[in-house]
VEXBABA-873560 format. One record per residue: x negated, y negated, z of N, C-alpha, C in turn. Coordinates in pm, whole numbers, plus 32768, in hexadecimal, padded with zeros to 4 digits. Each point is the difference from the previous one (the first is absolute). Layout:
N
XYZXYZXYZ
...
***
This chain:
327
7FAB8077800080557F8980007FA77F848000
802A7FAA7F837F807F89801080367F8D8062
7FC67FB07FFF801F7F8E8063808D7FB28004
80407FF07F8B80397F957FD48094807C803E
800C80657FF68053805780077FFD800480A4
7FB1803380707FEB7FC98062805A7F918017
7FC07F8A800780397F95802380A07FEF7FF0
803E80267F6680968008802B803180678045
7FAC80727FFE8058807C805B7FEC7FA68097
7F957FD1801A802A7FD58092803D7FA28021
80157F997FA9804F7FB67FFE8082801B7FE2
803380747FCA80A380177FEA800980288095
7FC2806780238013805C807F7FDE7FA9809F
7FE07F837FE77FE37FAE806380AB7FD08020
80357FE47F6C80657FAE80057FFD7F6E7FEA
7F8E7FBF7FCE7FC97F927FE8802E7FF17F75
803E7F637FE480117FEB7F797F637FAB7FBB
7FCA7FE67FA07FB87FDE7FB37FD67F708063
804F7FAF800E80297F75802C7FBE7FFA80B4
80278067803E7FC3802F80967FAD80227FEF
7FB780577F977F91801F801C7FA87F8F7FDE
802B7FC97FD17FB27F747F9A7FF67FA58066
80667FE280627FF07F8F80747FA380268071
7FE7809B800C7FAD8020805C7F5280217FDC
80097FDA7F837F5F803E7FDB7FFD7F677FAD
80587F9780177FC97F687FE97FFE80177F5D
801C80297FBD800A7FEB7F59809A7FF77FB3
7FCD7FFC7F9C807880017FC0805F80647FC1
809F800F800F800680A77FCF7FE77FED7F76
7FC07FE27F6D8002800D7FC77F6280388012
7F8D7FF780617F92804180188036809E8006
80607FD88069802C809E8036802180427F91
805E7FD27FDA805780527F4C7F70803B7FC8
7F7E7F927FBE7FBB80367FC27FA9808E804D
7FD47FD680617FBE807A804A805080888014
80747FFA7FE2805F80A57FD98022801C7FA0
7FD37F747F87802180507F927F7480417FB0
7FB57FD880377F5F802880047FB47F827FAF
80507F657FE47FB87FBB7F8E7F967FBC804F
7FFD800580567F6A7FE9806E801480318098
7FC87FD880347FA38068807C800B7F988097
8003800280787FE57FC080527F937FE1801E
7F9C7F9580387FAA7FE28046800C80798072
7F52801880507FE9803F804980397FD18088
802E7F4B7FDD80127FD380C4808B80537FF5
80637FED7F81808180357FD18004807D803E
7F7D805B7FD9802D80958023801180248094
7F917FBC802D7FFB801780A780977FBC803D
80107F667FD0808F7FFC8040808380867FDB
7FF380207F7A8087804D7FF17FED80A58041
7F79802E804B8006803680207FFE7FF180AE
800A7F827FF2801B801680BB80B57FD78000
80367FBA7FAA807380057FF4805E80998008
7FEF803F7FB37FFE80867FF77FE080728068
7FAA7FD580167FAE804580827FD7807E7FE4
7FBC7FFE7F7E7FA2808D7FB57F6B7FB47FEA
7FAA80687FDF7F777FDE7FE37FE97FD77F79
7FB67F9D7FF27FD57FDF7F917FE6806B7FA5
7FC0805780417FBE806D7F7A808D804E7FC7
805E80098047805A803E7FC3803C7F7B7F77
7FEB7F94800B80257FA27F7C7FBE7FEF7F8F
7F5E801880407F877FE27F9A800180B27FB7
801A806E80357FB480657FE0809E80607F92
7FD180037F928067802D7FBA806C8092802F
7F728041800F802A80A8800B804180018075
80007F87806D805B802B806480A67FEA8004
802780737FCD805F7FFA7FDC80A67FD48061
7FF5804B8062805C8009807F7FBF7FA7808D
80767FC37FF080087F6380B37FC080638038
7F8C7FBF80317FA780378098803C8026805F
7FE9805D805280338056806280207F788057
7FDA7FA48058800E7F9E8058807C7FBA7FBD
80247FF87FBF80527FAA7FD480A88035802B
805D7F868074806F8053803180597FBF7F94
804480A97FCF808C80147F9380497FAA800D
80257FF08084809D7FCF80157FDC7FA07FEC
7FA57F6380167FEB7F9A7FC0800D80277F6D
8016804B7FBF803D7FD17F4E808280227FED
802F7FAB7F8A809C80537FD9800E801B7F46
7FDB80817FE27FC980257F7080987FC07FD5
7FD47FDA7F7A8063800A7F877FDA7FB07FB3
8054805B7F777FEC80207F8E7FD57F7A7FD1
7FAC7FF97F967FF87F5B7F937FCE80587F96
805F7FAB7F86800F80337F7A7F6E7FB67FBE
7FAB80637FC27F7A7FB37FB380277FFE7F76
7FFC7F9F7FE27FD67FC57F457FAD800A7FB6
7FFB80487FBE7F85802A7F947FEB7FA37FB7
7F8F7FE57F89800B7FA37FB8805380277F87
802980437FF2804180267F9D80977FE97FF5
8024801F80B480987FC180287FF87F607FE7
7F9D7FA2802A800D7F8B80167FE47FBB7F5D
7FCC803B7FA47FE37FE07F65808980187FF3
802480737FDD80C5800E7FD080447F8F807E
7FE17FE4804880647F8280367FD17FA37FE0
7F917FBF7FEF7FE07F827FCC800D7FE07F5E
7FF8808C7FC3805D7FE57F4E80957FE6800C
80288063806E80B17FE97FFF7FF07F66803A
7FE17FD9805580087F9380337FE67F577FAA
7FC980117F957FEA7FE77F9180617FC07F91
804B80747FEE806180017F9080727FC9805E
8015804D8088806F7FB380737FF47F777FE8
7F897FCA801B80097F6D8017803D7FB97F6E
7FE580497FB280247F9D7F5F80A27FF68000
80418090801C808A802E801680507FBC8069
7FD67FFE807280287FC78048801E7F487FF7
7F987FC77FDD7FFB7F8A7FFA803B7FD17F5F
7FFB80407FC080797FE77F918094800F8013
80188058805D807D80168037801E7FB68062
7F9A7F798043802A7F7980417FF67FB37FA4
7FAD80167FA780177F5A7F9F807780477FDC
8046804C7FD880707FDC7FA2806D7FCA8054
8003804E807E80757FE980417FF27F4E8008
7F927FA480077FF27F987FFE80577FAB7F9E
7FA180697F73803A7FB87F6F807D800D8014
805880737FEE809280088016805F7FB67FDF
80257F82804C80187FA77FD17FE27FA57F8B
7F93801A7FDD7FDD7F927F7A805B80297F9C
803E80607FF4804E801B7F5E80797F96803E
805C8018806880487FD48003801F7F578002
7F907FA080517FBD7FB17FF07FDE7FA97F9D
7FD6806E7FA07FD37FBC7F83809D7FE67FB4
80348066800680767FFA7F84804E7F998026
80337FE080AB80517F94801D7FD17F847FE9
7F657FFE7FD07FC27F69800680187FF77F66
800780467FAA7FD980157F9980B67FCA7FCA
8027805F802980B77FE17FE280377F828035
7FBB7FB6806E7FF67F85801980007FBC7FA1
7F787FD97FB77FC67FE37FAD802E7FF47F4B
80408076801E804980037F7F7FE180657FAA
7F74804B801B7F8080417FA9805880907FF1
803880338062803880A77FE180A480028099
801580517FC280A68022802E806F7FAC7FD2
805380268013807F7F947FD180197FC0808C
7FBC8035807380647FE480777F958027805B
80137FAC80827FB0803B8093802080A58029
809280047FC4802D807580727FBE80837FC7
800B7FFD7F557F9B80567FDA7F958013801D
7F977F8F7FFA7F7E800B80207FDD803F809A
80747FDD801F7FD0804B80B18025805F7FF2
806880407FFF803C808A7FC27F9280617FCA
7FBE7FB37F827F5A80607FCB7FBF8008804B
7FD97F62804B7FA07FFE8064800B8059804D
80648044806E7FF8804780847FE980827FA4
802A80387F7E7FFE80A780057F7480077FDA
7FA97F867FB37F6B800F7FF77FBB7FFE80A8
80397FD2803E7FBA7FEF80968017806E8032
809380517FED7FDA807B803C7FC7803D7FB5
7FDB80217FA27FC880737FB57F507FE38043
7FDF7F937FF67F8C7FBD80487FDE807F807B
805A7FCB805C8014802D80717FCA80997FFC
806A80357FCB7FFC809280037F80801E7FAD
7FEB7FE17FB07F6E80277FD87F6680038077
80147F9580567F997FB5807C803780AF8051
808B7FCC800A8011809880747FBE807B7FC1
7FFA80337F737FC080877FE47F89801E8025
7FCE7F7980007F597FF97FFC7FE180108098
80527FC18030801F800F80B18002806F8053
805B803B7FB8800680BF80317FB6804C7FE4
7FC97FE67F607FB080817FE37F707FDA8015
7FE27F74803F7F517FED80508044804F8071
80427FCF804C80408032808A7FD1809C8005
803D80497F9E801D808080017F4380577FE2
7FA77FA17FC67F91802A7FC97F947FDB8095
80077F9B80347FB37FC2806D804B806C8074
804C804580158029803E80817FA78068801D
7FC080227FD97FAC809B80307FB37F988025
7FF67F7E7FFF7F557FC6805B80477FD18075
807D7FE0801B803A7FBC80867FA380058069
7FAA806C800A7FCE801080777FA37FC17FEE
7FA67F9A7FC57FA77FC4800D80197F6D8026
8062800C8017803D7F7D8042803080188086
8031809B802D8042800F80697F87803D804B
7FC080797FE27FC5803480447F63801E8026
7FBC802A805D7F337FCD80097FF980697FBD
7FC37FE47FB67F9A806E7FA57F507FD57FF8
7FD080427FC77F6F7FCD7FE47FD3804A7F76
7FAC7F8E7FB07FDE80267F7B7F5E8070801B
7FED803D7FA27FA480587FDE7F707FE98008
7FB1803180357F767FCA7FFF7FDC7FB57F5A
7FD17F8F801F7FE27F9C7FA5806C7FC57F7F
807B8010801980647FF97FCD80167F668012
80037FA680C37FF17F8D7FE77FB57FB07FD2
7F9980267FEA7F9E7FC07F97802A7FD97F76
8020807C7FCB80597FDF7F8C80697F8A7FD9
80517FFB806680627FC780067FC97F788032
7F8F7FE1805780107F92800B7FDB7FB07FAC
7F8180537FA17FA87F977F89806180017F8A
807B802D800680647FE67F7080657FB68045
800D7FD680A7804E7F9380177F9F7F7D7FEA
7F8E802B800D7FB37F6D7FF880187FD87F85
7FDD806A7F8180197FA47F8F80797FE47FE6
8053802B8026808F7FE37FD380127F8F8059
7FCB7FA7806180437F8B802C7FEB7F787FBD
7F9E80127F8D80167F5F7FE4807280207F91
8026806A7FCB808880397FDD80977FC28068
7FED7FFB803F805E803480767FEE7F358022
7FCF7FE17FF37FEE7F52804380307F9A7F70
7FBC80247F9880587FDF7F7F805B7FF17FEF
806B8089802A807880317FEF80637F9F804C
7FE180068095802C7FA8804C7FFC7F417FDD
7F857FDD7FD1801E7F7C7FE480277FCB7FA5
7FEB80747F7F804C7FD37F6E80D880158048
7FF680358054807B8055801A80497F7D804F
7FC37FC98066804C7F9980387FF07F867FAA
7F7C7FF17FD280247F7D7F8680657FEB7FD1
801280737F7B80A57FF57FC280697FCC8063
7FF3805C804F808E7FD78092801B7F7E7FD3
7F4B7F81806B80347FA2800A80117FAA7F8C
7FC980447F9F80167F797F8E80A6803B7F90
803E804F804A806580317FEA80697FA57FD8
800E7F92807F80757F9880177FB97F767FAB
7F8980187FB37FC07F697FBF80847FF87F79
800D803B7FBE806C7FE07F8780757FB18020
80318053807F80787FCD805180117F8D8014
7FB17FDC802C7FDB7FA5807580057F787F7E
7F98802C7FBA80347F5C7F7D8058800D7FBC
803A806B7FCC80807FE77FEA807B7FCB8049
7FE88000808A80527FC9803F7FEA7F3D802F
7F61801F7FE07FDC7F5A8009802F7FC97F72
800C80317FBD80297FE87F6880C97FE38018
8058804B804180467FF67FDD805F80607FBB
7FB680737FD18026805A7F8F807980698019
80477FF67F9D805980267FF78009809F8049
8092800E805C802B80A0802D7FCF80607FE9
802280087F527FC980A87F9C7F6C7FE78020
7FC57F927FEA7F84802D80017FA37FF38075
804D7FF280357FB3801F80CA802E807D7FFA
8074805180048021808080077F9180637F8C
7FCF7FA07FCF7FA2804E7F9D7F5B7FFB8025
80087F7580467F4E7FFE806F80208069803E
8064804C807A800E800980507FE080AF7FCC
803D80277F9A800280707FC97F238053800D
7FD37F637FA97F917FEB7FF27FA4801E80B2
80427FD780267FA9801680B1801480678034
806980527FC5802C806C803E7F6880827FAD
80107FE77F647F9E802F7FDD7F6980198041
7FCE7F79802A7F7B7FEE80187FE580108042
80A2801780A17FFC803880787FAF808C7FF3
806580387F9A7FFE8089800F7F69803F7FC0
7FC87FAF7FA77F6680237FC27FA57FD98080
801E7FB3803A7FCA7FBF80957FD7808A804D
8084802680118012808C807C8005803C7FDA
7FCC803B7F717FFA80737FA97F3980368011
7FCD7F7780107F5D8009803D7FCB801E806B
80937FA980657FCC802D807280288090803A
805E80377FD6803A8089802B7F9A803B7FE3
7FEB80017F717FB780547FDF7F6E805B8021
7FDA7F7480187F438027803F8029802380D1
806E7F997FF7802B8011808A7FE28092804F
807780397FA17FFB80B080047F8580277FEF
7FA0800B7FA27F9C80437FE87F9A7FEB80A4
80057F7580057FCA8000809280048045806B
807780097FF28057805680907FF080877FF5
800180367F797FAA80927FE97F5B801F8051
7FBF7FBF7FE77F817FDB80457FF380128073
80577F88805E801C7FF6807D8052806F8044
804280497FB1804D80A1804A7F5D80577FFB
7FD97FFF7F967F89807280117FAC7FFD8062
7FCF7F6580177F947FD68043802C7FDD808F
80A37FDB7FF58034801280B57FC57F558040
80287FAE7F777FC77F7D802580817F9F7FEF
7FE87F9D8066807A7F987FAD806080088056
8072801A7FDE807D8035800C800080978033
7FBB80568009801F806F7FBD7F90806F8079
7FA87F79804A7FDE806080AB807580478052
7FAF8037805D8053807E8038805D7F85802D
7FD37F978049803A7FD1808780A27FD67FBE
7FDE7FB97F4680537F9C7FDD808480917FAD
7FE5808A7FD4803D80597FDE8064800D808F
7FC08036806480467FF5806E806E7FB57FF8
7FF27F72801580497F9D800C807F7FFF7F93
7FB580177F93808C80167F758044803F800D
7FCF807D8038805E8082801780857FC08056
7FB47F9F808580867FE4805380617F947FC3
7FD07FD07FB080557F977FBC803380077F7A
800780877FBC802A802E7F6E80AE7FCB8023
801F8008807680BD800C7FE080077F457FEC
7F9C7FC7806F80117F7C7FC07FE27FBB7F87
7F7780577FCF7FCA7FA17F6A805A805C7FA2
8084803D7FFF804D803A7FAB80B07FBB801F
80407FB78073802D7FC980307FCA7F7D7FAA
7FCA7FDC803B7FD67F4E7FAF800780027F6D
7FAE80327FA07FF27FED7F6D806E8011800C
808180698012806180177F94806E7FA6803B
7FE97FD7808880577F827FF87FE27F677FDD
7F5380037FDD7FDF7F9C7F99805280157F51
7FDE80787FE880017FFB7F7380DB7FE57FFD
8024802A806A80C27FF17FF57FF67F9E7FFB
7FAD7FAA803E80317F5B80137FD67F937F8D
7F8B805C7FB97FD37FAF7F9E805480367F95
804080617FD1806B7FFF7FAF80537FCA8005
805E801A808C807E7FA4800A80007F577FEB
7F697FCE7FFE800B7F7C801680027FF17F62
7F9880447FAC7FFF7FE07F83804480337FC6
80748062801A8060800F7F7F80A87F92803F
7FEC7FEA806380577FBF802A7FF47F447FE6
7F6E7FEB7FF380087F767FEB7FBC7FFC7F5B
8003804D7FAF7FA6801E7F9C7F8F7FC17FD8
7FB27FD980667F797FAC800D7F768067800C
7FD8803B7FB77FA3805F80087F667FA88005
7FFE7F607FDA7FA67FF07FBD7FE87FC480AD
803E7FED80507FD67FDF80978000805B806F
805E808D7FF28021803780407F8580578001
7FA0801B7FDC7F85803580037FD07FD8804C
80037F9D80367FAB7FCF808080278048808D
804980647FBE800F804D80AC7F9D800B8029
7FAB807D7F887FB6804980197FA07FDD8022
7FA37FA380027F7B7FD1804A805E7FD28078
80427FA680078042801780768023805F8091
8030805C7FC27FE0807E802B7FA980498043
7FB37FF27FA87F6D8045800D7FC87FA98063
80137F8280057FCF7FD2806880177FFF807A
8094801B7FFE8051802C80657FD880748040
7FEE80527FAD7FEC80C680357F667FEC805B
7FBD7F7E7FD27F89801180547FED802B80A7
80727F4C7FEF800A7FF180908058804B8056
804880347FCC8098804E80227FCE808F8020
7F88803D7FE47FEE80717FC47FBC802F809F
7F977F557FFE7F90802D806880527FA8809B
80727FF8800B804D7FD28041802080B58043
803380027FAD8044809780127FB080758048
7F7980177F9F7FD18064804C7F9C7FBB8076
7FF57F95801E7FC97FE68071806B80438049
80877FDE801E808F804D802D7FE6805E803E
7FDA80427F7F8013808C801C7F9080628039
7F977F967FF57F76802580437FEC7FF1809B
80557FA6801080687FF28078802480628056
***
């Protein structure tokens, strides 16, 4: 048994998460993560502390062939169980699926974004004079193109859903990757982040320069149809906006499940677990309210502002809560 294997067996069987052991040997758990997945090694002051922590001999950490916890060492201080290991071969097939997820997924938010633009366009347009005989038509086309929209975003919805479920557990549950496996993974997150920082600022740019058309057309004066037709226009650039950021978003978060960084440490999985009924509670009585407001006031081109809204909301609301419940 080499070293790196060691260290998590005693650390599962201690009962210590990554994060405890990390506060007591003064480093960081992302030191800890690497030293079990074998992508480097502890310092010697390291070894002597984790073996008085432990309360085994050094030579049983340094010396390979010793296979079985030293006779001195009392049982009942551990509590075994199971952790699922990741090959590199499991974590390559999740980081390709994870891949194609992110493109799928985040096309299936820009559209739900776009959505509205058919309908949008045609009423500005029938405004205008350019197509329909009449408003009532153009909305009439408009909503069955918005649902068809819709339902297309939902296919893409279910069948990532249905393809990403055999990994659930890398979000829910401790596992540990394969000797030199995090290595792998970390030097293809490195290059992938000036990927991943791009994505994000080309992604909120659009956002804010979203409302610039608007905004002089309305210093202008300009006519109904064709504000309903800026507005169509922002909805677009929204959605190419958050079509960048989903996208690399996800790929990130692939990374951060493997590597157990981010989001995605033992301490912060824990925590999700206790609050899944609330972060499933909130969105879907965000997303009721952001329908009812926009099919009821047919303002799509403002009613988008839930959602950062929202989101800003779920921050504080979120860590309101499980302080609560930590309680």
């Amino acid at each position: 048994m080499i070293l790196s294997e060691k260290l998590l067996t005693l650390r599962t069987r201690a009962g210590l998460s990554q994060e405890e052991l990390a506060e007591k040997l003064n480093v960081s758990r992302q030191s800890v993560s690497k030293w079990e997945s074998g992508a480097s090694i502890p310092g010697i002051d390291k070894i002597l502390e984790i073996s008085r922590i432990y309360g085994i001999s050094t030579d049983y950490l340094l010396k390979d062939e010793m296979e079985e916890l030293p006779g001195e060492v009392v049982a009942d201080v551990y509590h075994p169980e199971e952790v699922r290991e990741i090959s590199v071969e499991t974590a390559t097939e999740y980081l390709d699926v994870i891949r194609e997820a992110g493109k799928r997924i985040a096309l299936g938010v820009g559209l739900c974004i776009l959505s509205p633009f058919p309908m949008m366009s045609f009423i500005g347009l029938s405004e205008c004079g350019l197509l329909f005989s009449s408003e009532d038509i153009a909305a009439g086309v408009g909503v069955g193109v918005l649902l068809a929209i819709v339902a297309v975003a939902v296919i893409l919805f279910v069948l990532n859903g249905l393809r990403l479920e055999e990994y659930e557990y890398l979000e829910k549950e401790e596992f540990r990757l394969s000797y030199g496996v995090a290595g792998i993974i970390e030097k293809e997150e490195k290059e992938f982040r000036p990927v991943f920082y791009q994505g994000i600022a080309f992604g909120a740019a659009l956002c804010v320069i979203s409302c610039v058309p608007i905004a002089i057309a309305g210093a202008a004066d300009a006519a109904g149809g064709i504000l309903l037709c800026l507005c169509a226009l922002l909805l677009a650039m929204v959605a190419v906006g958050v079509y960048l950021i989903v996208r690399v978003a996800i790929r990130k978060g692939g990374y951060d499940r493997l590597l157990q960084q981010g989001d995605y440490t033992q301490e912060k999985k824990r925590e999700n677990k206790r609050l899944e009924v609330f972060d499933g509670a909130y969105w879907g009585t965000v997303t009721a309210v952001y329908l009812g407001i926009s099919l009821s006031f047919m303002n799509w081109g403002i009613s988008w502002i839930i959602w950062p809204v929202a989101g800003v909301a779920f921050v504080v609301i979120r860590s309101i809560v499980s302080a609560m419940k930590g309680k």
